[in-house]
N, C-alpha and C positions, 0 to 999 in steps of 0.2 A: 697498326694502331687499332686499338678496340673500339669498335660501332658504339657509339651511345646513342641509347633511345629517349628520343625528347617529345613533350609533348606543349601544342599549345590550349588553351584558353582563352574566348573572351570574358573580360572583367569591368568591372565598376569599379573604382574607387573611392574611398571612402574613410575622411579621417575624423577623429576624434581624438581630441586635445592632441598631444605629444605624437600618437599612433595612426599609421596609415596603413589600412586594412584594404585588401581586394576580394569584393564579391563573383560568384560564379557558380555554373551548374559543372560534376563533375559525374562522369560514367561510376558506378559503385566500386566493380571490378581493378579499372584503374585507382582511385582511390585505396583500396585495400591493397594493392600492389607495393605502393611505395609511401602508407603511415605506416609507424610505430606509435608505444606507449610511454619511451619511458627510456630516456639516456644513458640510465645507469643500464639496459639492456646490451647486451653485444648482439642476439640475436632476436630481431623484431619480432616474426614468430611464435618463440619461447615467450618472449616477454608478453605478449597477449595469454597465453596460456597460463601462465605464472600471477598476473597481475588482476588478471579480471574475472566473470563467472562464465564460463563457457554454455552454462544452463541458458542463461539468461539471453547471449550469443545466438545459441543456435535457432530460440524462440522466437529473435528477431527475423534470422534467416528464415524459418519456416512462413515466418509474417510474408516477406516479401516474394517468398516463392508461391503461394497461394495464388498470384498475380492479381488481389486486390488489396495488399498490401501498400501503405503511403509515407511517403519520410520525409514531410515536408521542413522539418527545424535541421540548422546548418548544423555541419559539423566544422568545428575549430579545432584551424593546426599553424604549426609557422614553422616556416622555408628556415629549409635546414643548408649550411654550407654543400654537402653532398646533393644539393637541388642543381645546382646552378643555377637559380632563378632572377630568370630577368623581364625587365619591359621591352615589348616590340611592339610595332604598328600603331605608335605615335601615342604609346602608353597605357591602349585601349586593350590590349591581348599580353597576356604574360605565357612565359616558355621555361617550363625545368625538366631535368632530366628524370627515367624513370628509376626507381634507385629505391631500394627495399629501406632506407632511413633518411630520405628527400623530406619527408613528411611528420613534424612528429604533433601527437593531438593532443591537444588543450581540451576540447571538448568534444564527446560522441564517440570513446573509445569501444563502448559495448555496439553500437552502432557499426562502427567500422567493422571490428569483429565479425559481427553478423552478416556483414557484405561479403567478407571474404568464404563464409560456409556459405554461403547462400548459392544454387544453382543459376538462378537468375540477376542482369545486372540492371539497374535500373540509374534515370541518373538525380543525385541532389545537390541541395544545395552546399556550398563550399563557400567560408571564409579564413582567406590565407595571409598571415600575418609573415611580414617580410623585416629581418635585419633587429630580430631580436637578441638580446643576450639571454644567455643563460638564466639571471638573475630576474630579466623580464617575463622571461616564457614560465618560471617559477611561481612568479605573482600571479600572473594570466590566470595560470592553473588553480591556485589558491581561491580566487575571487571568483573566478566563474563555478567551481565547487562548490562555492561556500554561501553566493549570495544569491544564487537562483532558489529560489524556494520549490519544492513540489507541490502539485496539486495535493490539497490534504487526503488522506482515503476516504474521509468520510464522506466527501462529494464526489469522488470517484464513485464509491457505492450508492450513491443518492442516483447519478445518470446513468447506470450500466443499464437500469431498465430502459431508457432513452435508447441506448445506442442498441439491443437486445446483445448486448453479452453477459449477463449473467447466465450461471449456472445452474441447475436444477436449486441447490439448496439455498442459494444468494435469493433467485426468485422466490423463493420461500418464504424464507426470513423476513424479505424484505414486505413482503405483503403482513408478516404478523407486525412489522416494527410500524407499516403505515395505519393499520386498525389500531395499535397499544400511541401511537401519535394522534388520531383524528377522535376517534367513539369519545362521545360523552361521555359514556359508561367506565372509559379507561384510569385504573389506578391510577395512570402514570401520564396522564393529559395534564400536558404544560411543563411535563417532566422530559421531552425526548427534543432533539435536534439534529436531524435528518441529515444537513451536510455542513455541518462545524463542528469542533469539537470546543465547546462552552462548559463554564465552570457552572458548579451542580445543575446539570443536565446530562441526560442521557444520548450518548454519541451512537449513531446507527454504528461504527464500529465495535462501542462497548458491549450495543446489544446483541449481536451477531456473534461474539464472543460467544456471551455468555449465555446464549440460547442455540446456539449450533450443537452444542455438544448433546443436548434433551431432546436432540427434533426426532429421533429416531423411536423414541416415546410416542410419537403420534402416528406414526407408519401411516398408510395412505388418506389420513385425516383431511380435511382442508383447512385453510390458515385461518379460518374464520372459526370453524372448531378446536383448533390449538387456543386461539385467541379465547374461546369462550371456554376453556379450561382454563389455561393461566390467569386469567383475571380475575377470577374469583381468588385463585391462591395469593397473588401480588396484592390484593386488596385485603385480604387476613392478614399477610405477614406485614405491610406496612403497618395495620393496625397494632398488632403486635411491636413492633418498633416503636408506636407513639407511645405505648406503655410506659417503655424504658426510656424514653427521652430519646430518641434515634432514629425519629421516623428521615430525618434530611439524609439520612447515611446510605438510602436506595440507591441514589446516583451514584455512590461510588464505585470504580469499577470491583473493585475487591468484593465489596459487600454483594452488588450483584452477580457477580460468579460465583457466590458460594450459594446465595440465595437460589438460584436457578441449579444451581448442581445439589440441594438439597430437596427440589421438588418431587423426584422419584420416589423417595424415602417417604414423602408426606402422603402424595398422589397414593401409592399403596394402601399405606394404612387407611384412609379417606375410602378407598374403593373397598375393601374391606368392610368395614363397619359399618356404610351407609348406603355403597352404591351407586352413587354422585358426587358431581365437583361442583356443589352449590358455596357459596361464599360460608354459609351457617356449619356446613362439615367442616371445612377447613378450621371456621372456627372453634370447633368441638377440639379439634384434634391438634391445634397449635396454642391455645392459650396453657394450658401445663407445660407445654414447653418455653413459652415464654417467662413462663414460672420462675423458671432455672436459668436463665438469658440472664448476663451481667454486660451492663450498658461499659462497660470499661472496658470490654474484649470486640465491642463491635466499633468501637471507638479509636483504637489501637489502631495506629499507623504503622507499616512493617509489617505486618499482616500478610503473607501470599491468601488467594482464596481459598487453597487446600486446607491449609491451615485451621481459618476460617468456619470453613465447613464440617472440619474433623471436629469440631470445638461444638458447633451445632446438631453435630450428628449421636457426641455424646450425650450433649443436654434434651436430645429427643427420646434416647433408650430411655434415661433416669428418670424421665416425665410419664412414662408409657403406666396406663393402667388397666389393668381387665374390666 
């Protein structure tokens, strides 16, 4: 007769309405051993491979083998008949066998994943739903999907400097989005909203967009002299905008990605003809262009920014004068 390998846990118990769930710390290693993802799989394995981002997997793994790597949120699964899972030691310790589809997960599939690449095993937390159906472990999966909400990005991006993980250019950015957010001086004060994403305002996502792609314009500049470049021009072109009845249209993400991705174009000629990026250059060299601007195309919804910009980029040649 075949050896089964069985393992125990102690647990807590823990019901809510209908369901009686058991909490617990589980070694990683054993945990990736015997979850899957996914019923319709035949082979658990595969079906991680198949179903999930291995990118994503391995990222975790690399987290935890770091060894200061932390995994403090449970993963959710429910005992599968192939568990054998039961109560011992007066309902305080549960016991199932170790069984590559004992486990299948409701929630923390990439997680798991990630344990099983992972060199290192560490242990988390575990909640184990026992004596589901089919149709229950369904829902489970539906609703914990669906109604956990994520951290938005935009306060992810707000704390990264908190935690210091940002990137060279996240720290960047994030230093011009905090000057174009606080300076008196700023076009765009009262216009920015650092970690939400709020209707006509500017989202530190929207702005990072749309100024990531220009920072290399500044090459070892500091963020305080990008800032005192771009201000002057975000301060012409809104001006410009009030013209045509459009100044509220900055916030939009569309308008300001094309806005920003038409600054090279201007910043040139500007440096050109005058040698600075005072507010009055800009001025010189975007009102003929606003000449030609039709408030119905900056208005237009449906719009990509490329678009956008292709549209402004022609209305700058045809303005251009010696």
């Amino acid at each position: 007769m075949e050896n089964k390998r069985r393992v125990k846990f102690s647990v807590n118990l823990i019901k809510q309405g209908k369901h009686r769930l058991y909490t617990c710390t589980m070694p990683t290693d054993v945990l990736a051993e015997c979850s899957f993802v996914s019923t319709r799989d035949e082979d658990p394995k595969e079906g991680f491979q198949r179903l999930l981002d291995k990118k994503r997997a391995q990222e975790i793994a690399d987290y935890i083998d770091t060894g200061l790597g932390t995994i403090p949120s449970a993963i959710v699964v429910s005992a599968q008949p192939e568990a054998g899972f039961r109560l011992v030691g007066g309902g305080k310790t549960v016991e199932f066998e170790i069984n590559p589809r004992s486990l299948l997960i409701l929630d923390g599939q990439h997680r798991v994943w990630g344990f099983l690449l992972a060199k290192t095993a560490v242990r988390v937390p575990v909640v184990i739903y026992n004596g589901l159906s089919r149709v229950e472990e369904s829902r489970l999966f539906i609703d914990i999907n669906t109604k956990q909400r994520p951290v938005p990005n935009e306060l992810l991006l707000d704390i990264k400097n908190l935690a210091q993980y940002e990137s060279h250019d996240e720290a960047y950015l994030n230093e011009v989005f905090n000057l174009f957010h606080s300076k008196s001086s700023s076009p765009l004060l009262g216009l920015m909203s650092p970690s939400k994403r709020t209707a006509g305002k500017i989202s530190r996502v929207s702005f990072n967009t749309s100024v990531k792609p220009i920072i290399g314009a500044f090459l070892d500049k500091e963020s305080s002299e990008a800032y005192e470049t771009l201000a002057p021009y975000l301060m012409s072109f809104i001006s410009g905008l009030k013209k045509v009845n459009c100044e509220g249209r900055i916030t939009n993400p569309t308008v300001l990605r094309a806005t920003m991705m038409f600054f090279p174009e201007v910043a040139q000629r500007v440096k050109d003809k005058f040698g600075n990026y005072s507010q009055n250059s800009f001025d010189e060299i975007l009102i003929p262009f606003f000449s030609r601007v039709r408030a119905a195309k900056i208005k237009k919804s449906g719009y990509s920014h490329k678009e956008l910009y292709d549209y402004f980029s022609t209305c700058f040649r045809t303005a251009f004068i010696i």
